[in-house]
N, C-alpha and C positions, 0 to 999 in steps of 0.2 A: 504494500500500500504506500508505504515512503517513498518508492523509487518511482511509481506511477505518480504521485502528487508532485513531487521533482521533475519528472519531466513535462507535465503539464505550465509547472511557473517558471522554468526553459524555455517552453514552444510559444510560453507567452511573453516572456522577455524579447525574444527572436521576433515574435511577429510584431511587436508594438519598436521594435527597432529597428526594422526591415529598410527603413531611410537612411541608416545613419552612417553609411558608406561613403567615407569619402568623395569615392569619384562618383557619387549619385546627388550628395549636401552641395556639390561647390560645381557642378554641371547645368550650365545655363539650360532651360528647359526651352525647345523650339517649339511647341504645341502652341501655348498662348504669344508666343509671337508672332505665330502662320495664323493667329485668329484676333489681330490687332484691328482688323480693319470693323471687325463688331465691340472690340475695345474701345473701338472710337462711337461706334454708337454710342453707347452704355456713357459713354464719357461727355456725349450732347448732349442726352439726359442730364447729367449731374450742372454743368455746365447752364444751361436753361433755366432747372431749377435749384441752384446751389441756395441761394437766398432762403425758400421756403423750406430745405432743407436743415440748413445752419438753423433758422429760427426753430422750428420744431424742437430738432436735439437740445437747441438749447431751453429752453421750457420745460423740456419733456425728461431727457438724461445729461442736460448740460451743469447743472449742481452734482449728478452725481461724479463726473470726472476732473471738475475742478473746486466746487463750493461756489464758485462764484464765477463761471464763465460767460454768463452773460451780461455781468456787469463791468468786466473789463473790458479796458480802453481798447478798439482796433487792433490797435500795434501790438499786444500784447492779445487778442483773440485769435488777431489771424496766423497765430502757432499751435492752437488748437487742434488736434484734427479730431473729428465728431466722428463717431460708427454709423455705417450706413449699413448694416444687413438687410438681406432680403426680404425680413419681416419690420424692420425700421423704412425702408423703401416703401413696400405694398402701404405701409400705413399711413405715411406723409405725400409721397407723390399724388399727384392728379391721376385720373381715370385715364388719362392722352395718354400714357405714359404705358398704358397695357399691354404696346408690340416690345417696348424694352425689358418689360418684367420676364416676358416669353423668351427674349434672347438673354436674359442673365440665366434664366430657366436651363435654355439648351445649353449652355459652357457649362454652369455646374449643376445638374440633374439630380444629384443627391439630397438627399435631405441634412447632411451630417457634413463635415467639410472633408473632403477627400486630396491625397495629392494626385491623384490620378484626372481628376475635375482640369478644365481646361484653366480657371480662376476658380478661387475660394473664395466666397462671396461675404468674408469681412471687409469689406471697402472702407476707407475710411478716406475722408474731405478735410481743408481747411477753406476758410473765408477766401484766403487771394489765390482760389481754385486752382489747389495742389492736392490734386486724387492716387491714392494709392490703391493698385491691387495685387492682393498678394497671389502666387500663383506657386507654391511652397512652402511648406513648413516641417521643422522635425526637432525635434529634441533628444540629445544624445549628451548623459549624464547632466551635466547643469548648463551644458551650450546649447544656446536656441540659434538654428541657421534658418536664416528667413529668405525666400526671394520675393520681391515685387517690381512689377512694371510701373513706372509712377508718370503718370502725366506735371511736367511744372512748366508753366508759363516762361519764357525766358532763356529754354536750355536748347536754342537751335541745332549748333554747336555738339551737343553733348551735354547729359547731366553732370549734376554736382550736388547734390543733395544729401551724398552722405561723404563726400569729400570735399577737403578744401578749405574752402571759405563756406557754409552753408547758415542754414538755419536750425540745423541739426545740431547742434556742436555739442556729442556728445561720445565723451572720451571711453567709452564702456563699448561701444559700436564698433566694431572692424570690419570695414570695406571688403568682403572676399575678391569681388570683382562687378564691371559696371558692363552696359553693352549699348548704344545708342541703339534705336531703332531706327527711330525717325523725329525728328523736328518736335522737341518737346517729348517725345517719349523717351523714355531709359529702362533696361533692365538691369537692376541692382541685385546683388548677393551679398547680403550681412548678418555675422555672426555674430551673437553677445550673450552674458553670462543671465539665467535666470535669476529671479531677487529668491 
């Protein structure tokens, strides 16, 4: 009976770590890159109604991530970024918005967030409409290696969002690796220590 319960908390160690390979953690993922051009949908959506968005969360779950985020000043909000899940989406968007729920629907079809999902439909916003979406995640011992595509305004060129000079500036984050797309868009790979 010990050696069967043993291998049971084995095959589940293995399976809930089945990400945490190397060359699988720090491998730019092509999938949600071959499907940016409905990233960009999803991203005129936000884009459109970033406003009623930002106001909601902050009403709704904007105390609970800061105490006080809607009462700060601009400059200091628009570092914020609000959670947009698919059930914070269907609730604050408009009814127009019902072909983009369908295509967040078709990339991640799961009910649970998968990395095998084309995106993971944690999305998260800030005010001077800088969307992120993750399209990777894994934890392996106390590192969490994250990837996101991030839309910022400004990064023709090439991102900088988690290097550089940014607005990010946090010293606990390590850049694995960046990948432009296209004009404003970036795919990032960062690694950092869970609390």
């Amino acid at each position: 009976m010990k050696h069967l319960i043993l291998i049971l908390i084995l095959f589940f160690l293995y399976s809930c770590n089945c990400d945490c390979k190397t060359e699988k953690r720090n491998k730019i993922r092509e999938l949600p890159i071959q499907h940016i051009d409905e990233l960009e949908q999803i991203n005129a959506m936000f884009l459109s109604n970033i406003k009623l968005l930002e106001d909601s969360c902050c009403q709704n779950i904007g105390s609970a991530l800061s105490g006080k985020a809607c009462s700060d000043p601009d400059s200091v909000r628009r570092k914020y970024f609000y959670p947009a899940t698919k059930h914070l989406l269907e609730k604050y968007l408009p009814k127009t918005e019902i072909e983009t729920m369908k295509l967040i629907d078709k990339l991640s079809p799961n009910s649970y967030y998968t990395n095998e999902d084309i995106v993971i439909t944690n999305f998260s916003f800030r005010a001077d409409s800088t969307i992120k979406y993750p399209v990777f995640y894994t934890m392996c011992g106390d590192t969490i290696t994250e990837h996101f595509i991030i839309f910022q305004k400004g990064t023709e060129n090439g991102g900088s969002f988690y290097s550089g000079n940014n607005n990010n500036n946090n010293d606990d984050i390590l850049l694995v690796k960046q990948k432009n797309i296209k004009p404003n868009w970036t795919y990032y790979i960062i690694k950092h220590r869970s609390n």
